[in-house]
C-alpha positions as CSV (number, residue, x, y, z in Angstrom):
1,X,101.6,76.9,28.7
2,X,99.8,75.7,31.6
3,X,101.7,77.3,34.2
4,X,101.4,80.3,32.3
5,X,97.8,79.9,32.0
6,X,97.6,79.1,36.1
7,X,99.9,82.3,37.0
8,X,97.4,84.5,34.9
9,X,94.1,83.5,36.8
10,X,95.1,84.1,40.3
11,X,96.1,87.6,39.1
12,X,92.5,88.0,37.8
13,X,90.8,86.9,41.1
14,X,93.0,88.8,42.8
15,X,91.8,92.0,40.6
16,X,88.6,91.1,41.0
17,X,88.3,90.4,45.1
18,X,89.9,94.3,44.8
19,X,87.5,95.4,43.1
20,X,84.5,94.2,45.5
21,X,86.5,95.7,48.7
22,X,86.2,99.4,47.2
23,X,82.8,99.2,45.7
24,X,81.8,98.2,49.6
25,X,83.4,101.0,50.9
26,X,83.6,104.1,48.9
27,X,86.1,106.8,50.1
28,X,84.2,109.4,51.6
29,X,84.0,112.2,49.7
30,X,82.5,115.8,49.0
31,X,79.2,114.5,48.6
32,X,78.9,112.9,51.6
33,X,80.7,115.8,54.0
34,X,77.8,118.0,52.2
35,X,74.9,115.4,53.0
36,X,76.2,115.6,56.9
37,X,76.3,119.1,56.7
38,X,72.6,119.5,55.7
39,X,71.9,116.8,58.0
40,X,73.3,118.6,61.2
41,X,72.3,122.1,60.0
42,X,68.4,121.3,59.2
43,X,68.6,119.7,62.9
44,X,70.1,122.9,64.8
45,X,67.4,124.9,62.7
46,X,64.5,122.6,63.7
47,X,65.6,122.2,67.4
48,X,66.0,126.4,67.1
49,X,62.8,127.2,65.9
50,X,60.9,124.2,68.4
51,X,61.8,126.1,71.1
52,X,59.0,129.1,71.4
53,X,57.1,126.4,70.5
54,X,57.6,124.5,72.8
55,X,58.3,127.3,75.2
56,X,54.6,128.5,74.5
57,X,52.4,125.2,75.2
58,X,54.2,124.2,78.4
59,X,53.2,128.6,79.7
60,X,49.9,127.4,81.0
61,X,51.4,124.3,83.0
62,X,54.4,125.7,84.1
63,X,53.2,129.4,85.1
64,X,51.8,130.3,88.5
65,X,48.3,131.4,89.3
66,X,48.4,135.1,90.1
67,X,47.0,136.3,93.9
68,X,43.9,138.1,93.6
69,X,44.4,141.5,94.2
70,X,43.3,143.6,97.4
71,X,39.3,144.5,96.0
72,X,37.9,148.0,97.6
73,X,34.6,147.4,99.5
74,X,34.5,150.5,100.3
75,X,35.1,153.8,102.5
76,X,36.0,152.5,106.1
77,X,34.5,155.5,107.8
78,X,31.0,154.1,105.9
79,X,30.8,150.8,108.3
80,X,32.2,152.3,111.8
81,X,28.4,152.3,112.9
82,X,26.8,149.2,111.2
83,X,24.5,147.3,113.0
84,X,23.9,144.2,111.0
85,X,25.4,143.2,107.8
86,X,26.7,145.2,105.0
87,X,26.6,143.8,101.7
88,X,28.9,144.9,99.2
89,X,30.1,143.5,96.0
90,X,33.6,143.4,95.0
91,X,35.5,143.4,91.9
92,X,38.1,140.4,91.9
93,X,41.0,140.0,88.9
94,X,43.1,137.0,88.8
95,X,45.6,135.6,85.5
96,X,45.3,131.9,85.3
97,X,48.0,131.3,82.4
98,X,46.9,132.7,79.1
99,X,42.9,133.4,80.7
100,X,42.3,136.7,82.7
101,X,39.5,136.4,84.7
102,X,37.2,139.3,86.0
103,X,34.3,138.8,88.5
104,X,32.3,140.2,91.1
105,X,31.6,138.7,93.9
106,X,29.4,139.7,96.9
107,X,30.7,140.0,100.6
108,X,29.3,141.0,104.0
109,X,31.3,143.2,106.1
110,X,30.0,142.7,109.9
111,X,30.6,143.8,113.4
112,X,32.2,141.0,115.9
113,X,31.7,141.1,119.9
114,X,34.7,143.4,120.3
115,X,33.4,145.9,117.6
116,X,36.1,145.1,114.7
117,X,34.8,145.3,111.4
118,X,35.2,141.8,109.4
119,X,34.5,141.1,106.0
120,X,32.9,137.7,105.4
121,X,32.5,135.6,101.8
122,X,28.5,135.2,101.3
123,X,29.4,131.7,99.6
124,X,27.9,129.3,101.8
125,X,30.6,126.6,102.6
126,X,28.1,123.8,102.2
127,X,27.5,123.8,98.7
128,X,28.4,127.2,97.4
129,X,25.3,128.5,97.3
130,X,24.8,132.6,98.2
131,X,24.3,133.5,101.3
132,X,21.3,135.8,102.4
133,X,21.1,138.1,105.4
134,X,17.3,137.5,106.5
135,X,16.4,141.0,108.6
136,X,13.5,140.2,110.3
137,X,15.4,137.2,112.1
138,X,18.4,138.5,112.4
139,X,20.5,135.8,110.9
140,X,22.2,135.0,107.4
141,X,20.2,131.8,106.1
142,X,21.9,129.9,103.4
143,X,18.9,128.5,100.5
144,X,20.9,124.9,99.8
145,X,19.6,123.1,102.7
146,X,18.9,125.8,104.9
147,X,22.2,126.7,107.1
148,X,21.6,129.6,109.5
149,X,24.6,131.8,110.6
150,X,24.9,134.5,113.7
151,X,25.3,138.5,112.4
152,X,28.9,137.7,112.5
153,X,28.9,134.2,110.4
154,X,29.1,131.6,113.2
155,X,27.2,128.5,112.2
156,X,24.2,127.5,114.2
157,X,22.4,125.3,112.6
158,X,22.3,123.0,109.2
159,X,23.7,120.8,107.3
160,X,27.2,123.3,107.0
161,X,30.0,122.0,108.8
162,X,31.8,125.3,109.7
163,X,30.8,128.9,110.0
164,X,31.0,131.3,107.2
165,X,34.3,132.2,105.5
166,X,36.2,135.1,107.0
167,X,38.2,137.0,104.5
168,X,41.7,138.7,105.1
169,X,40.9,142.9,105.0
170,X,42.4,145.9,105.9
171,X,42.2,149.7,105.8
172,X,44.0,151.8,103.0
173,X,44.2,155.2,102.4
174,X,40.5,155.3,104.4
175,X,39.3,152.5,102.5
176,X,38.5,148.8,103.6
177,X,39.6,146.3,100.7
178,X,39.8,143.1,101.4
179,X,41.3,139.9,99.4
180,X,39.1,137.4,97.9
181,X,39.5,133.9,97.9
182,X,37.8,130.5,97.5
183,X,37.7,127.8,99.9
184,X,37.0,124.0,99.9
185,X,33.0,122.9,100.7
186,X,31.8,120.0,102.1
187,X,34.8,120.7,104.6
188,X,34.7,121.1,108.5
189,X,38.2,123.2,107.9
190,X,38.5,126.4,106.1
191,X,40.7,125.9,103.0
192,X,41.9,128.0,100.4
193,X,41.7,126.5,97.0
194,X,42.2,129.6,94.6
């Protein structure tokens, strides 16, 4: 009865060890092809609906400034006999990202040696303060530290390290317009910074 006894308990730890194997790894079944599915389809959805998301913070970063537009200063038959300095103010429009920006800004338009009309920024490119044409001496004089310019913006005296910005014009259907930009101070070279 022994033996008999013997030959009966291997068979049960033999059940038993088979019994541990498949409760370690179940089958895979509906339940978990379903659970994969959600899984994979809640993802695509998220990742979908991220993208204008997404897509709309990064706009400001990744988007370039817009040039300022040609501004009118005016009808070019109006400065063919200036003497001194013409002071205008322009309208300038720029799109910085989401921001639209609109400003007005004043310029001189001036005579140089050879008679061609120039238009010239009244921003003094010391410290940005606004320059002032001063007719009884017959020079622009700048109020941050006093910097005195010729009629036609060249620098003679002051703490200014060049002479007053030039800005790119032309003439249009009879009128002079002329684009508007801002430049580096503190500079002895004329840079565009916006």
């Amino acid at each position: 009865m022994e033996t008999g006894s013997q030959s009966e308990e291997p068979n049960r730890s033999e059940q038993t060890g088979e019994a541990h194997s498949a409760a370690e790894t179940p089958a895979p079944g509906r339940r978990s092809f379903l659970g994969v599915l959600l899984g994979v389809g809640t993802a695509g959805v998220g990742a979908a609906l991220s993208v204008p998301l997404v897509r709309f913070a990064l706009h400001p970063t990744l988007a370039q400034t817009t040039e300022t537009a040609w501004s009118d200063v005016g009808p070019a038959d109006e400065f063919a006999d200036i003497t001194a300095p013409v002071k205008r103010v322009v309208t300038i429009e720029q799109r910085d990202g989401w921001r639209k920006t609109v400003a007005e800004k004043s310029v001189y338009v001036v005579k140089d040696a050879g008679g061609k009309v120039r238009v010239l920024s009244a921003v003094c490119p010391h410290l940005g303060c606004t320059v002032a044409w001063n007719e009884a001496k017959g020079q622009f004089v700048s109020p941050c530290h006093n910097g005195v310019f010729t009629p036609d913006g060249a620098l003679i005296s002051g703490p200014p390290r060049r002479s007053m910005d030039e800005l790119e014009s032309k003439v249009g259907d009879g009128r002079l317009k002329a684009r508007y930009q801002f430049f580096r101070q503190l500079v002895a070279t004329k840079e565009v910074i916006g």
